[in-house]
C-alpha positions in Angstrom: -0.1 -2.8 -6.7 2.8 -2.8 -4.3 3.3 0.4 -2.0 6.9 0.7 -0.2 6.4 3.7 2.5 10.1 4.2 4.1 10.0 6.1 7.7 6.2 4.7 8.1 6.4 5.3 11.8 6.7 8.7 11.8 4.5 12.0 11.8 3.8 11.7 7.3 4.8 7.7 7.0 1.7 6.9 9.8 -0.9 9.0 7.8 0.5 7.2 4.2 0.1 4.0 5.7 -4.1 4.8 6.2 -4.5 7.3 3.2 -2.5 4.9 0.5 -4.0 1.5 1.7 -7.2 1.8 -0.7 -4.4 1.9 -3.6 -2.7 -1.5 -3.3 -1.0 -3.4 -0.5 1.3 -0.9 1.4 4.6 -1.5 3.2 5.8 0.2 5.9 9.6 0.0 6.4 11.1 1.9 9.8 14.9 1.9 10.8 14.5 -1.4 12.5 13.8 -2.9 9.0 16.5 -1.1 6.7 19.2 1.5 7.5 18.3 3.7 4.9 22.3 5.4 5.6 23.1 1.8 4.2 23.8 1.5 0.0 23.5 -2.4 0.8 20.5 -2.0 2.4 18.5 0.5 0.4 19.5 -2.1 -2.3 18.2 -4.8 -0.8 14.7 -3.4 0.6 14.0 -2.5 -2.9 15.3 -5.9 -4.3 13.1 -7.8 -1.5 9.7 -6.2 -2.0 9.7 -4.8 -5.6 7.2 -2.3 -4.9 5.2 -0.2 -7.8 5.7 2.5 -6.0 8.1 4.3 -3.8 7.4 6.7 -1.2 9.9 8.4 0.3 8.9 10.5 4.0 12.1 9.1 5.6 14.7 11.9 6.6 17.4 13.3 8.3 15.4 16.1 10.4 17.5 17.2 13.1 18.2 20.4 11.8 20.7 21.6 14.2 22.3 18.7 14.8 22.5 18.3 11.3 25.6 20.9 11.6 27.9 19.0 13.4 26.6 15.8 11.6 26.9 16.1 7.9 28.2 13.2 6.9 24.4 11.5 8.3 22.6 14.2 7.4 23.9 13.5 3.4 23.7 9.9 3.8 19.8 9.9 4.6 18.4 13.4 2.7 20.7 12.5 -0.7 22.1 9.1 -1.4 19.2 7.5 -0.1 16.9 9.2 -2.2 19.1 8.8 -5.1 19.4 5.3 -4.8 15.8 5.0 -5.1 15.5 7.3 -7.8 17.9 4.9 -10.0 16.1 1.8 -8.8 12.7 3.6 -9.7 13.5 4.5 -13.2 15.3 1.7 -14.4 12.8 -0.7 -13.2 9.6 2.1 -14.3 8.3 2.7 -11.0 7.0 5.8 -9.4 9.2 7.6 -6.3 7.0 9.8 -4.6 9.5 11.8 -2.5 9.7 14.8 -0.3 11.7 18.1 0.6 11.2 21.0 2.3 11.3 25.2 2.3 14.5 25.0 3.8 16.1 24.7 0.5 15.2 28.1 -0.2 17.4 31.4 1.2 14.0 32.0 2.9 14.1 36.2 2.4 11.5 38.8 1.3 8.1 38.3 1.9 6.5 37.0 -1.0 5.6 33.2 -1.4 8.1 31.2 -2.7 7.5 29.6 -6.7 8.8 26.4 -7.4 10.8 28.3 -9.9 12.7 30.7 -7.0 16.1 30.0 -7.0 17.4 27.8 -4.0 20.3 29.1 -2.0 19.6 27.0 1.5 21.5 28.5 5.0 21.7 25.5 6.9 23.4 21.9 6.3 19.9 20.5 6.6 18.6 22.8 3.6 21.7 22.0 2.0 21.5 17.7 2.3 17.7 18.2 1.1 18.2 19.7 -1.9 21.0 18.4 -3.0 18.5 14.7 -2.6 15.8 16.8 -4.4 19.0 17.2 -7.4 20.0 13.9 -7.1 16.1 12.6 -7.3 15.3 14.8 -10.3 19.0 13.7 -12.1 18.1 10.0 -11.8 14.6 10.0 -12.3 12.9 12.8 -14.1 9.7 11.3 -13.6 9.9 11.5 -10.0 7.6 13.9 -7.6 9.3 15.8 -4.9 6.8 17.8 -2.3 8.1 20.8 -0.9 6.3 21.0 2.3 6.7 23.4 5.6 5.9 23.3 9.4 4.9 19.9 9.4 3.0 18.6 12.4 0.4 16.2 13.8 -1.2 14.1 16.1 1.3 11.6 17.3 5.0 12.0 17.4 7.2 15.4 18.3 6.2 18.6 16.7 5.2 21.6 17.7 1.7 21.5 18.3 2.0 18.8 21.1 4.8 20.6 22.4 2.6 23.9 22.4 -0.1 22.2 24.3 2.1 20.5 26.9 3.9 23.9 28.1 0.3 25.7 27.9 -0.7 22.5 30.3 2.1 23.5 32.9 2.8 27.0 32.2 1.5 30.2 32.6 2.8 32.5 30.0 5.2 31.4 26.7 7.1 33.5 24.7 7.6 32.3 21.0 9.3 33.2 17.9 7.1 35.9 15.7 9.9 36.9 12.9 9.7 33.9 10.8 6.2 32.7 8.9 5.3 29.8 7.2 2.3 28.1 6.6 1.9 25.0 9.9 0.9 22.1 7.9 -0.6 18.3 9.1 1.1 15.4 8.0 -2.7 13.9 7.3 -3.2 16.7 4.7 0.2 15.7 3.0 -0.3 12.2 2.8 -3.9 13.1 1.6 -2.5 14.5 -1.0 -0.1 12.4 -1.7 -2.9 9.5 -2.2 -4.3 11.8 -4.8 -1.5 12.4 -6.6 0.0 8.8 -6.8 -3.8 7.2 -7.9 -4.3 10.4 -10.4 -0.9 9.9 -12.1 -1.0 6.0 -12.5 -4.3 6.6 -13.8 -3.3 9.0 -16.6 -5.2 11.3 -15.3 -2.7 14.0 -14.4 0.6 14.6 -15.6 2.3 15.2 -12.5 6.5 14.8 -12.2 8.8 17.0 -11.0 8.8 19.6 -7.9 5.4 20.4 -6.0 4.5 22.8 -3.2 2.2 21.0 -0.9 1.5 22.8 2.5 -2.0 24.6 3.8 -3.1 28.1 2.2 -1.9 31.1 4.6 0.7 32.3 6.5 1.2 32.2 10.2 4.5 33.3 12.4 5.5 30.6 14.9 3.8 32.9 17.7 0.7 32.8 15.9 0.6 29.3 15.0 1.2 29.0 18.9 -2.1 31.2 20.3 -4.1 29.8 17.5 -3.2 26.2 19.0 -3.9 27.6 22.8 -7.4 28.8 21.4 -8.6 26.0 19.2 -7.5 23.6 21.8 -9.4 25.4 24.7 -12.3 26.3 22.7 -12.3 22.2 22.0 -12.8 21.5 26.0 -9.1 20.9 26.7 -7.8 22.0 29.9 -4.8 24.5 30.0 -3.3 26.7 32.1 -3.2 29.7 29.8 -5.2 30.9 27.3 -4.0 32.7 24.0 -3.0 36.2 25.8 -0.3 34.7 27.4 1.2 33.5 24.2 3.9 36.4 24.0 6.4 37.6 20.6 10.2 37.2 20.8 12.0 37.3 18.1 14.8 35.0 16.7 17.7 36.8 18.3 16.2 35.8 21.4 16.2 32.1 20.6 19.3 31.2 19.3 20.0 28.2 17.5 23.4 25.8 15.9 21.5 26.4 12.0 19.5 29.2 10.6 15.9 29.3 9.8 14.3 30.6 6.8 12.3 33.8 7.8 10.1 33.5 5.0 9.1 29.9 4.4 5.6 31.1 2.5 5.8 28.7 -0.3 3.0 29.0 -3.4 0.9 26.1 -3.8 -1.3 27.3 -7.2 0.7 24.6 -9.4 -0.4 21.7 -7.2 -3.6 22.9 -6.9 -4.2 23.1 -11.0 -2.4 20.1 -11.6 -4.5 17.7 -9.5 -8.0 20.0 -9.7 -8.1 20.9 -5.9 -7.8 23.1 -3.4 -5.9 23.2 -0.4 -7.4 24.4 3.2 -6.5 27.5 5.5 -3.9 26.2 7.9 -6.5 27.7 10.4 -8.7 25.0 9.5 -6.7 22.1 9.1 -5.4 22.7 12.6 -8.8 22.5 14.2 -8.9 19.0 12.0 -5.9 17.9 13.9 -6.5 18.5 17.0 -9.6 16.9 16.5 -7.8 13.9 15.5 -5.4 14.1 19.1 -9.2 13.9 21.2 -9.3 10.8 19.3 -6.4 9.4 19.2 
């Protein structure tokens, strides 16, 4: 079997390439290899390799920029997609793609269902689903994960960012009025192993939209002293400790797009489909910053 991972040098594509190699022979494709903005050359990658199997971490993420540049922000988070979607089911392959809780108007306080109507604030939110749309028109089959607060080991997110102001600083002040659930980029491409081997296998019927991000909620501020802690408590040297971590909230941190408040999304449906269950985001975190002493 032939796996084609687009974006597979960043934070979710890196972890795909190690969690989806006992499947079949895997594919990484970055920007140097295909403009996924490009028709021609979406049409081409897929043409050249002829993979089994599609997945699809590759985005437009800059979320503010993403204002100012719509016409990129489209090209990448809905044509692209679409394009594979139509390859996908016309030549009965799997496209394993993904979105995020920005699609949602991210209010109240209860977890969001797969079902809760969309209504995204930002141009970001509003090129993602509008790829999940395109996806689901062109191939029904496909399986779109929702995910939220994505981070890792390697790359830019806000765990290493977190950890290199705690390094050189001796007090931070972060956003506490919007909460989400931080997830690794290993856990979704974990899951993503699962899902692909499980639904090829017959063994799950699995298609349409998924939520797929850690158990719990956390505000950016606690997410932030929970990384200061774990990270000492693991040896690491830091200027700070958790009690310097202090609450603003979003007023004080203004920003080109909006962000959801509530970004708690429910991840029961995953969970029954495939038979597991997902960790605390407490506990993943001490799993990745495990990984970062390793790495």
């Amino acid at each position: 079997m032939k796996i084609l991972v687009t974006g597979s040098d960043g934070q979710v594509g890196h972890e795909l390439l190690k969690t989806l190699a006992p499947l079949g022979q895997v594919i990484g494709v970055t920007r140097k290899d295909a403009d996924l903005a490009s028709e021609k050359e979406v049409a081409a990658l897929l043409a050249r390799h002829n993979p089994d199997v599609v997945v699809n971490p590759a985005a437009y993420t800059a979320v503010d920029k993403a204002e100012t540049e719509q016409d990129a922000a489209y090209a990448l988070n809905e044509r692209a997609p679409e394009l594979m979607a139509a390859w996908c089911h016309a030549q009965n392959r799997l496209l394993v793609h993904y979105s995020t809780d920005y699609v949602y108007p991210g209010t109240g306080d209860a977890a969001q269902m797969e079902t809760t109507p969309t209504g995204p604030a930002s141009v970001y939110g509003k090129s993602k689903l509008a790829g999940d749309e395109a996806v689901l028109r062109e191939a029904p089959e496909a399986l779109i994960f929702r995910t939220s607060w994505v981070y890792g080991a390697r790359g830019r997110n806000f765990m290493l960012t977190m950890l290199k102001l705690a390094a050189e600083k001796s007090r931070l002040t972060v956003v506490a009025d919007q909460v989400g659930a931080p997830t690794p980029a290993w856990l979704i491409a974990q899951v993503t192993a699962i899902a692909v081997r499980e639904r090829l296998a017959g063994r799950a019927d699995i298609s349409g939209v998924f939520h797929l991000t850690c158990r719990g909620a956390a505000s950016w501020c606690d997410f932030a002293r929970e990384i200061v802690a774990r990270a000492r408590s693991a040896g690491r040297t830091l200027a700070m400790d958790e009690n310097q971590v202090y609450p603003i909230p979003t007023t004080d941190y203004p920003a080109p797009a909006p962000r959801p408040a509530n970004s708690r999304l429910d991840v029961s449906r995953l969970e029954q489909a495939l038979g597991l269950t997902l960790p605390q985001w407490q506990s993943a975190l001490s799993i990745t910053l495990a990984d970062l002493r390793e790495e």
